[in-house]
MISEPA-144447 format. One line per 10 residues: number of its first residue (from 1); their letters; for each residue x, y, z of C-alpha. Coordinates in nm, 4 decimals. Example, Ala and Ser with C-alpha at 12.3 -4.5 7.8 and 13.67 -1.06 7.14 Angstrom:
1> AS> 1.2300/-0.4500/0.7800 ~ 1.3670/-0.1060/0.7140
This chain:
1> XXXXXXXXXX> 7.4990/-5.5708/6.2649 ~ 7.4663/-5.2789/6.0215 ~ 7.1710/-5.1342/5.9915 ~ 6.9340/-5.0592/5.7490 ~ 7.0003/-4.7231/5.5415 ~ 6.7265/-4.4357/5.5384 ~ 6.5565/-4.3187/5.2073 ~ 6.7626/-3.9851/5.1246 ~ 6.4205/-3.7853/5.1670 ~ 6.3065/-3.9563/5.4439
11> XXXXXXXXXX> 6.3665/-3.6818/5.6778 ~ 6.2961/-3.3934/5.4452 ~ 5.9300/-3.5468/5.3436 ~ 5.8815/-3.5795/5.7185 ~ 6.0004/-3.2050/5.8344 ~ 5.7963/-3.0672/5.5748 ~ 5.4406/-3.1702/5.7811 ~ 5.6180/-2.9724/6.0346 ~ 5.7567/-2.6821/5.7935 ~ 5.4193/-2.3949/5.8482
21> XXXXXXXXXX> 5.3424/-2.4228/6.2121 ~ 5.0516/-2.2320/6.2828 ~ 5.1470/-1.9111/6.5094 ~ 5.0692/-1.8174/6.8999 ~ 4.8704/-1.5217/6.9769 ~ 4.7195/-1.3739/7.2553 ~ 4.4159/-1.0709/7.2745 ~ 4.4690/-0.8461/7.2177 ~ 4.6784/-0.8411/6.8957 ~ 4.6524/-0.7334/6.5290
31> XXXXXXXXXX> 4.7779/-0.9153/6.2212 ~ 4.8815/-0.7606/5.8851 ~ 4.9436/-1.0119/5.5955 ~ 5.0205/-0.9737/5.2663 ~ 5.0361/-1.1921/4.9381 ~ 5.2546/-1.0974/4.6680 ~ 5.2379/-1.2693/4.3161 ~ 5.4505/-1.2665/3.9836 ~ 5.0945/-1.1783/3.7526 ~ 5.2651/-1.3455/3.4677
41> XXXXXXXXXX> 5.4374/-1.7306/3.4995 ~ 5.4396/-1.7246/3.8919 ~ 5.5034/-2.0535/3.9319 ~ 5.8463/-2.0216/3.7221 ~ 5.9327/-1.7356/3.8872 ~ 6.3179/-1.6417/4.0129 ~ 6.2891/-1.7774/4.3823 ~ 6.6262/-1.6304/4.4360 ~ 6.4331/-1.2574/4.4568 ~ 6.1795/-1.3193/4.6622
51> XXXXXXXXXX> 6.4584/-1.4456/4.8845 ~ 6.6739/-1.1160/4.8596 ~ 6.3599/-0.9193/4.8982 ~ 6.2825/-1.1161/5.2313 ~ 6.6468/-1.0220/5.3359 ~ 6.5961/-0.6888/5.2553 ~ 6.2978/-0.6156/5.5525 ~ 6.5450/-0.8381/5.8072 ~ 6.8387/-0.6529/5.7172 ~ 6.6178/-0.3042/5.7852
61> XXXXXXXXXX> 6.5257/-0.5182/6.1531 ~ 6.8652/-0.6572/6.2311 ~ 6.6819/-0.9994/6.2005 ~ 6.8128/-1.3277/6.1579 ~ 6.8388/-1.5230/5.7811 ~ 6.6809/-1.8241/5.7017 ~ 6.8795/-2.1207/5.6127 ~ 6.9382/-2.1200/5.2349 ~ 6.6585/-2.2639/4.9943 ~ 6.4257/-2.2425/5.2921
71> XXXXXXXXXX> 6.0564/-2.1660/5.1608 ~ 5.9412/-2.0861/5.5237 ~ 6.0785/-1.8524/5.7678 ~ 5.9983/-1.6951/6.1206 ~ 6.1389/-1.4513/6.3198 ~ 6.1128/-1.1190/6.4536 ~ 6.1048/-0.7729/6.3074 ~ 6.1068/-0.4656/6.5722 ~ 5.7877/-0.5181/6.7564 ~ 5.6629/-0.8002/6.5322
81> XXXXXXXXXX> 5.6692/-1.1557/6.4599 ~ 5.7500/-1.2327/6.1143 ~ 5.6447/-1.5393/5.9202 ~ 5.7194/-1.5436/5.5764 ~ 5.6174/-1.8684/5.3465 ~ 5.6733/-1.9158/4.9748 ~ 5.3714/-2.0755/4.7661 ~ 5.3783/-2.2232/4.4174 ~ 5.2507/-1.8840/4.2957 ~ 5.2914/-1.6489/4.5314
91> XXXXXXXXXX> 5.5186/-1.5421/4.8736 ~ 5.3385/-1.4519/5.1636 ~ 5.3967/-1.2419/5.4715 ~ 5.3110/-1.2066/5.8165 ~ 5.3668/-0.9908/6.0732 ~ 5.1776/-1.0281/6.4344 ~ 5.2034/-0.7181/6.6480 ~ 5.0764/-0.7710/7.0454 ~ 4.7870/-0.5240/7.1362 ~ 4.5657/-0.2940/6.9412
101> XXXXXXXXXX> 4.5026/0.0557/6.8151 ~ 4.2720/0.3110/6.9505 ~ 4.1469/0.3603/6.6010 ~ 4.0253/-0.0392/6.4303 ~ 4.1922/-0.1191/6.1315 ~ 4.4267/0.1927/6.1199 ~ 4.6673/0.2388/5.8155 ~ 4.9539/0.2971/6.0624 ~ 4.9461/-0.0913/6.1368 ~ 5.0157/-0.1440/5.8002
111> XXXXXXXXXX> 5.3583/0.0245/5.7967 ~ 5.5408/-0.2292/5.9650 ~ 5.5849/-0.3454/5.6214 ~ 5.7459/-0.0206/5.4519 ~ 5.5881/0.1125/5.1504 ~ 5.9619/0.1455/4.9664 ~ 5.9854/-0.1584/5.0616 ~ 5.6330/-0.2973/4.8818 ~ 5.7090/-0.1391/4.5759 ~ 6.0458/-0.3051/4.5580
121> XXXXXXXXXX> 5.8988/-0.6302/4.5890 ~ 5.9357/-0.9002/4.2744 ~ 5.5545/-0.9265/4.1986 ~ 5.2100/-0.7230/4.2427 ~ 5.0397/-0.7591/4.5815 ~ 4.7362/-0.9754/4.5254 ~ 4.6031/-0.9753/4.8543 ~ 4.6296/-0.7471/5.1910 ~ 4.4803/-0.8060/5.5000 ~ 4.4548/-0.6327/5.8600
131> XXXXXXXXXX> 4.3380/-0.8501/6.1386 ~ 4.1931/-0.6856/6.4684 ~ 4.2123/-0.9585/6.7496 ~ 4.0054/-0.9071/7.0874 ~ 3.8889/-0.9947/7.3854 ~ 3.5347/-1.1178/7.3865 ~ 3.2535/-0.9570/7.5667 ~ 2.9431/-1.0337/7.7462 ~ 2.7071/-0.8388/7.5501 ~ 2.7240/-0.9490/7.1989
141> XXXXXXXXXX> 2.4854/-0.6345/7.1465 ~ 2.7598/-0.4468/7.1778 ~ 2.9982/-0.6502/6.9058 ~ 2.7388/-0.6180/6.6526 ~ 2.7327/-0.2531/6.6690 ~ 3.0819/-0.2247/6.6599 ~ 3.0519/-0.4776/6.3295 ~ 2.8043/-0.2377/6.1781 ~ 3.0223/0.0574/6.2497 ~ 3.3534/-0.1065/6.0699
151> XXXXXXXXXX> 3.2158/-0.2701/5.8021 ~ 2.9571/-0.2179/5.5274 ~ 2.6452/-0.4157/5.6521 ~ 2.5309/-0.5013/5.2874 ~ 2.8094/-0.7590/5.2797 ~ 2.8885/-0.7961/5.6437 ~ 2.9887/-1.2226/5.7228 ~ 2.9897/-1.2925/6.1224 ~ 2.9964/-1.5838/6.2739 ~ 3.0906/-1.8176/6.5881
161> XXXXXXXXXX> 3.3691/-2.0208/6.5032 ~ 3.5269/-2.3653/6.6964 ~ 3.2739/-2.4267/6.8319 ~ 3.2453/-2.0939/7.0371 ~ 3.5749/-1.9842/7.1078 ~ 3.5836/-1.6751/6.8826 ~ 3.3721/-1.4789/6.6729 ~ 3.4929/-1.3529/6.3274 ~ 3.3815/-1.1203/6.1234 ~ 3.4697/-0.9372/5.7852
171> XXXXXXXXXX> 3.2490/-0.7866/5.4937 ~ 3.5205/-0.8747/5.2026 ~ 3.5591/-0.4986/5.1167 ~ 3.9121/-0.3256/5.0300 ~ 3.9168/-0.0133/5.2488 ~ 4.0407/0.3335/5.1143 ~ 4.4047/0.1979/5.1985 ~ 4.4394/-0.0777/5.0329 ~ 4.3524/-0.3602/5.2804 ~ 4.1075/-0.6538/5.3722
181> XXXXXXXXXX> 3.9893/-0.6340/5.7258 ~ 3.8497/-0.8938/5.9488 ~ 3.7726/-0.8830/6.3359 ~ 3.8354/-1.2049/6.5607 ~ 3.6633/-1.1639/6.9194 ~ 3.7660/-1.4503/7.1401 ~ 3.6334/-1.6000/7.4325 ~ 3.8594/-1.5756/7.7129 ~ 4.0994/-1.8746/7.8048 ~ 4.1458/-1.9639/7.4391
191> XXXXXXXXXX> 4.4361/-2.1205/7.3714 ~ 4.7723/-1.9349/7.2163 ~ 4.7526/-2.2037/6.9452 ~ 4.3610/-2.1924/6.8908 ~ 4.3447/-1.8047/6.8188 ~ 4.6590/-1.8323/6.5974 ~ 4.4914/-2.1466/6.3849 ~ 4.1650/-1.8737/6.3549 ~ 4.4191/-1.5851/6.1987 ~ 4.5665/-1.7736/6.0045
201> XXXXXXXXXX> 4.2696/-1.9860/5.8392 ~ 4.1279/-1.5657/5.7751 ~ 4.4110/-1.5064/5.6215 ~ 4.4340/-1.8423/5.3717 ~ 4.0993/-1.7775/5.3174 ~ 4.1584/-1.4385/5.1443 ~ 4.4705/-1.5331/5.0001 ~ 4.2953/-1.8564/4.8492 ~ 3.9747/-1.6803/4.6981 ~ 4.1966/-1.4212/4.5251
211> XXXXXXXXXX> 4.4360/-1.6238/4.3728 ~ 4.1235/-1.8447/4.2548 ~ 3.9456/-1.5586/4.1196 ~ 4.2145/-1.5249/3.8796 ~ 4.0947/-1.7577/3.7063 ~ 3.7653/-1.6097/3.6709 ~ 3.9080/-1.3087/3.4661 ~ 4.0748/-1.5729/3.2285 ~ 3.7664/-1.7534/3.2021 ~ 3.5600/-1.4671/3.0572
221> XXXXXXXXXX> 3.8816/-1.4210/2.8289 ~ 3.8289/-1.7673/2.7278 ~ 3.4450/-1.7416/2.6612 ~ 3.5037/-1.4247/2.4518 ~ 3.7206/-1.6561/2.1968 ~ 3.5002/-1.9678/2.2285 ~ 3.1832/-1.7694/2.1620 ~ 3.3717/-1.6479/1.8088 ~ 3.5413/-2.0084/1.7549 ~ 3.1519/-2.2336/1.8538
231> XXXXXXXXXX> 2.9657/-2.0652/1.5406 ~ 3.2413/-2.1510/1.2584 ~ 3.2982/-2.4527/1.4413 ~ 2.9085/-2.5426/1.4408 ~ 2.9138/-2.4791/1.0511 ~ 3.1745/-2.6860/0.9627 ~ 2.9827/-2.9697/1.1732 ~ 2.6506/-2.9101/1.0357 ~ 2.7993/-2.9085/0.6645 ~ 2.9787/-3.2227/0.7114
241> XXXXXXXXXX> 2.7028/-3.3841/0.5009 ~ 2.7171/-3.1978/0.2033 ~ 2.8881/-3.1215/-0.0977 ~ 2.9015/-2.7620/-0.1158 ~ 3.2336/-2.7305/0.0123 ~ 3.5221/-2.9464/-0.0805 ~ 3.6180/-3.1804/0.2274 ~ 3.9950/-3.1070/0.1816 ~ 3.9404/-2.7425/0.2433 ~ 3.6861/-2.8167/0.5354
251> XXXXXXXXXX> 3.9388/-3.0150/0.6730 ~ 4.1834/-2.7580/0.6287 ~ 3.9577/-2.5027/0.7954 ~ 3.8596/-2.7408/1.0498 ~ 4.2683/-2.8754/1.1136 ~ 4.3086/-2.4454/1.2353 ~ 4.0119/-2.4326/1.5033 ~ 4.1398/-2.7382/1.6405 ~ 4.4799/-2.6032/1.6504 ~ 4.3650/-2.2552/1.8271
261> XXXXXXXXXX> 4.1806/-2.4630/2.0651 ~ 4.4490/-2.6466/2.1842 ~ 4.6120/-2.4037/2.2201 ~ 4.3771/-2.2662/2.4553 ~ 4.4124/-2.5231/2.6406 ~ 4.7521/-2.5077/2.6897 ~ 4.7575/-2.1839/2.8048 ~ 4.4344/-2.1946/3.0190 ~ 4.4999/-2.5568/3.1668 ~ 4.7430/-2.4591/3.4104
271> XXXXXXXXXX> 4.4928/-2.1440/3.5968 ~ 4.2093/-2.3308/3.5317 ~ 4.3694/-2.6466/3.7585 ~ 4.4943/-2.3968/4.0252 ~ 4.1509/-2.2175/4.0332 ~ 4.0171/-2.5458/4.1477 ~ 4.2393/-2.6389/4.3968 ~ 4.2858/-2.2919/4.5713 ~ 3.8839/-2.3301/4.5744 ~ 3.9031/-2.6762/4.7223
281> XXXXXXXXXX> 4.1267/-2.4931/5.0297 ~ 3.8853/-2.2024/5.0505 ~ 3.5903/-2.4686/5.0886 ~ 3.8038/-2.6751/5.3274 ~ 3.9606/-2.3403/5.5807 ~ 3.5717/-2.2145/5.5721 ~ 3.4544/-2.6108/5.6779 ~ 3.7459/-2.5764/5.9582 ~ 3.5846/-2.3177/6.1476 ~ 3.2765/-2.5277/6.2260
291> XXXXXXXXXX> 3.0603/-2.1984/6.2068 ~ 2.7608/-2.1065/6.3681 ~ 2.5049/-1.8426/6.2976 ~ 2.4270/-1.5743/6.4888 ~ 2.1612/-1.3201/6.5709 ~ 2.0059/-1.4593/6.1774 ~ 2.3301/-1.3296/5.9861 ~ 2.5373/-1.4888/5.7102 ~ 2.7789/-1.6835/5.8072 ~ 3.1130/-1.6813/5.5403
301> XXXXXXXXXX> 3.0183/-2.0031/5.4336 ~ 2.6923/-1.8645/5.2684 ~ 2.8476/-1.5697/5.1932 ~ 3.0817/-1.7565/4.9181 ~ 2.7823/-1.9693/4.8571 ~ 2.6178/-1.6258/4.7338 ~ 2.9206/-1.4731/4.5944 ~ 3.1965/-1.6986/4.5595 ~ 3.0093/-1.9841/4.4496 ~ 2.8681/-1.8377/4.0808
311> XXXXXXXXXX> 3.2582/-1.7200/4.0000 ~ 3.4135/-2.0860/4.0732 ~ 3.0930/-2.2525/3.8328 ~ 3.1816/-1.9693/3.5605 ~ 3.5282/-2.1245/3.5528 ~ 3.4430/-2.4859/3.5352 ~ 3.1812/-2.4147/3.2369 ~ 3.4474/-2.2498/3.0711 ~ 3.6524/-2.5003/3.1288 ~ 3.4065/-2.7613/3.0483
321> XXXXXXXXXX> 3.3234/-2.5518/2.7382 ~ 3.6458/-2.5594/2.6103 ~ 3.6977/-2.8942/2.6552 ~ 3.3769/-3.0042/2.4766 ~ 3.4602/-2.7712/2.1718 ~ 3.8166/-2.9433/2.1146 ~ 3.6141/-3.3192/2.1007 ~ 3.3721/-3.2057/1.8590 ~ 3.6437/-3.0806/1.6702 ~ 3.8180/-3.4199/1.6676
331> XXXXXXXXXX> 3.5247/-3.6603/1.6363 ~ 3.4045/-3.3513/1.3370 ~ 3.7980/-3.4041/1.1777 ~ 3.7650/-3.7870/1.2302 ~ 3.4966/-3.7901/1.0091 ~ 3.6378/-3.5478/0.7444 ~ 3.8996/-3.7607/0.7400 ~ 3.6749/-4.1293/0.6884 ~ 3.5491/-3.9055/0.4199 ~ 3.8338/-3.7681/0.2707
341> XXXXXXXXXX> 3.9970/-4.1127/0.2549 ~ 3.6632/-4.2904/0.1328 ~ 3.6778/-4.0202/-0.2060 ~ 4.0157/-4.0719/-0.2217 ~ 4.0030/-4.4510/-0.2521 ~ 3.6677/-4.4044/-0.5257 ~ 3.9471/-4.1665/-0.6902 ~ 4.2257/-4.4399/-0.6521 ~ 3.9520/-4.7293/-0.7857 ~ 3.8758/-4.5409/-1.1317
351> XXXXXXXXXX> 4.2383/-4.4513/-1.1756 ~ 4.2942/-4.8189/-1.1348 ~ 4.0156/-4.9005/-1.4302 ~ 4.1770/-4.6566/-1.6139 ~ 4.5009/-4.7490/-1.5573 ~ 4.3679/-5.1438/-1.6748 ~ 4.2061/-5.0282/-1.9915 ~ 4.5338/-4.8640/-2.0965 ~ 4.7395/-5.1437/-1.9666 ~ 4.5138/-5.3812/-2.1836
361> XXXXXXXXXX> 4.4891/-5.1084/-2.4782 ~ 4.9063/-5.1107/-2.4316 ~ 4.8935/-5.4927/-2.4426 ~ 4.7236/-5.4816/-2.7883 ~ 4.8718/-5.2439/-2.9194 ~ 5.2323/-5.4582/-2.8072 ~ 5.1065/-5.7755/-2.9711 ~ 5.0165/-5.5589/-3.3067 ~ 5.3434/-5.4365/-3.3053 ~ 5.4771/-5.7264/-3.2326
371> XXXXXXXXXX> 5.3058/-5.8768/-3.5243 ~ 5.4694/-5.6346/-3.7481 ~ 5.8099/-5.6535/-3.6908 ~ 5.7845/-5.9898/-3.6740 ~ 5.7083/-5.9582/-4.0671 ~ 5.9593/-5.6651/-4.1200 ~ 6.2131/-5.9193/-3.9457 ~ 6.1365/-6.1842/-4.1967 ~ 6.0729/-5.9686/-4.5249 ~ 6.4578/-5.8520/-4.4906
381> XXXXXXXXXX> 6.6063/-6.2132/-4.3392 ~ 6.3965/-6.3584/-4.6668 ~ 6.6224/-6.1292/-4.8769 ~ 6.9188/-6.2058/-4.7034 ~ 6.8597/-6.5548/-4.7484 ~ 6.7529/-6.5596/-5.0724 ~ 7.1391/-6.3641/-5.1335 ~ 7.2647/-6.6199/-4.9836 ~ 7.1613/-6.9364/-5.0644 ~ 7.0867/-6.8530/-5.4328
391> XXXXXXXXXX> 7.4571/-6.9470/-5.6136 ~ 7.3847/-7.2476/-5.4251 ~ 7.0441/-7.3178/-5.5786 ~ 7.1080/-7.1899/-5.9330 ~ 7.3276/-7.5748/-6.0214 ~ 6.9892/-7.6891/-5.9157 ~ 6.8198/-7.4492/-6.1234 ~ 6.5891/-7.3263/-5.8689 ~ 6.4640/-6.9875/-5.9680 ~ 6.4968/-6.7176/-5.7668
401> XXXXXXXXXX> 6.0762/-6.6786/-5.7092 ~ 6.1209/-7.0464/-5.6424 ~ 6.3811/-7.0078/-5.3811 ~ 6.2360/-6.7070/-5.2299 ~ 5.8712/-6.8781/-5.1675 ~ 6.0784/-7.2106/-5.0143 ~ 6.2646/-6.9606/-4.7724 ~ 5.9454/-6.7019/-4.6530 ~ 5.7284/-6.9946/-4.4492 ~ 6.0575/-7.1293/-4.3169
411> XXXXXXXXXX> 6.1807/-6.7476/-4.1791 ~ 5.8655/-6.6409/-4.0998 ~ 5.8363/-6.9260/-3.8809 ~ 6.1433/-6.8936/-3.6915 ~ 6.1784/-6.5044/-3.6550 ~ 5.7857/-6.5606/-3.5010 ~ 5.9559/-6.8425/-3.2301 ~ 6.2110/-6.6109/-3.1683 ~ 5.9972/-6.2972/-3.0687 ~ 5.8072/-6.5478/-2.8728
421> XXXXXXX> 6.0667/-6.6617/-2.6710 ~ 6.1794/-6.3251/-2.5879 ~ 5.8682/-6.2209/-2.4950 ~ 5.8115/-6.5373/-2.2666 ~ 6.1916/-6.4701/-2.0985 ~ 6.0683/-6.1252/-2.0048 ~ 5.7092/-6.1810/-1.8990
């Protein structure tokens, strides 16, 4: 018996749960990532270069190629393990390096990905990060003062994560070389799989909150045009009720705010929608690591709260804002409209009375001339007749008056059922 034939994407939409495998580490490593984004249409960006630029560091390696059209890839680079994955909006890159410096955070980590080889790169790097992995130890004392002696304590985020198997800890600073830096302590006999899932949730979490605070910039953009556009468009509202201004030019006026703010809308749609979702994954990788406070600090979860938090809500009121502003604009054009069309019809309704009293005045004016040359008519057929008929009248010796007052009722009255029945066959 045959059987029964698989949707053509069956396989595909299944692989792809499988596509970003989270990686395996082991303390103590270091992690350097980096994010790198078209900053103008990203999402209709040439794939085919970031490709060629991802061949480019595995050529310098002697690495391996990913299969063709592949938008993940791992594999190793000297020393390093390599994943590379490509977003939406931006490419992203990897590279996990077992043990760890002498000196935290050093530069030198960094230059497993070459700076020639940055600056070739098809975009602008939007986010960098250096991740210092550790053993745990038994005096926590001891991992605070380290914390306070990498990172600036005003900002400083620590916290136990899954449910006690690591500590993290980062202060959301860019150091004097460019990078993001976050320490992991783990407890020993963590899993491979465990510490990898904490790296790489660090490292969405940064790449997440600085893609999303792109939309912040274009939200204050926004709110310098709406607070220009809200006071003409408040006037036009507020003088909807009066007749100082002719409603075909407040339409008019009111026809090229609405058009500007669509147009906003069209062009600020599309960030505002990824500013919410890349916020909805920052919320959700920050819920994932099931923090818990310690020695009174803030965790990262109030840290966005405090920080994070106000930037998201300036976008949605923008966004809100915006929206808002283009309704009143229609429901403020629907009723310019209503009373646009209600003048025009009180316009239409006395050129129809005027058009009737000249239709009537026409009428009249037909029926007097119509009276007329219904006399003309019968003044020259009464001639003609009288021509005519008068050898025949004269062995009678009918006078010509005679004949001519015998012949003028009988004309008149036929040239006037004549006209009449022409005017009836047309009417």
């Amino acid at each position: 018996m045959p059987s029964i034939s698989d949707h053509p994407l069956r396989y595909a939409l299944v692989n792809e749960l499988h596509a970003r495998p989270f990686p395996s580490l082991e303390a103590p490593c270091h992690a350097v990532y980096v994010a790198i984004k078209e900053p103008v249409a990203a999402a209709n960006r040439d794939r085919g270069l970031d490709r060629a630029h991802l061949l480019a560091l595995l050529d310098r390696n002697g690495s391996a190629h990913p299969q063709p059209d592949a938008t993940h890839f791992s594999g190793s680079i000297g020393r390093a393990e390599l994943k590379w994955e490509s977003h939406t909006e931006f490419v992203t890159y990897s590279a996990f390096v077992k043990g760890v410096s002498d000196r935290p955070f050093a530069p030198a980590e960094a230059e497993v990905f070459p700076e020639d080889w940055l600056a070739a790169a098809p975009g602008k790097r939007v986010c960098s990060v250096l991740i210092r992995v550790e053993n745990l130890p038994d005096d926590e004392a001891g991992i605070m003062n380290k914390l306070e002696d990498w990172f600036v304590p005003e900002s400083l985020a620590v916290s136990r994560v899954v449910d006690g198997a690591a500590i993290v800890a980062g202060d959301f600073r860019i150091d004097p070389a460019g990078h993001m830096r976050f320490a992991v302590f783990v407890r020993p006999g963590t899993g491979e799989r465990r510490i990898g899932r904490i790296v790489q949730r660090l490292c969405e979490i940064e790449t997440y909150r600085s893609v999303s605070m792109l939309g912040l910039m274009r939200a204050r953009q926004l709110t310098t045009r709406l607070n220009a556009l809200d006071p003409q468009l408040s006037g036009l509202v507020s003088a909807l009720d009066t007749t100082e201004r002719s409603p075909e030019a407040a339409l008019h006026e009111l026809l090229t705010i609405s058009s500007e703010l669509e147009s906003l809308a069209v062009n600020y749609t599309f960030r505002f929608g990824a500013t919410a979702a890349y916020e909805a994954i920052v919320t959700q990788r920050i819920s994932a690591l099931r923090e818990e406070r310690i020695q009174g600090r803030q965790t990262f979860g109030e840290f966005m709260m405090r920080r994070y938090d106000p930037a998201m809500r300036t976008v949605k009121s923008a966004e809100a804002r915006l929206r808002s502003m283009a309704e009143r604009a229609q429901r403020a054009a629907e009723l310019l409209r209503t009373r646009v069309d209600v003048e025009r019809s009180a316009q239409n309704q006395k050129l129809l009375e005027s058009m009737d009293r000249r239709a009537d005045l026409q009428l009249r004016l037909q029926r007097t001339v119509e009276g007329l040359s219904t006399v003309a008519i019968s003044y020259y057929a009464v001639n003609l007749a009288a021509y005519a008929l008068e050898p025949l009248a004269h062995p009678f010796h009918i006078s010509h008056g005679v004949l001519m007052a015998m012949l003028t009722p009988l004309v008149l009255l036929g040239v006037w059922l004549m006209v009449r029945r022409i005017r009836n066959h047309f009417d």
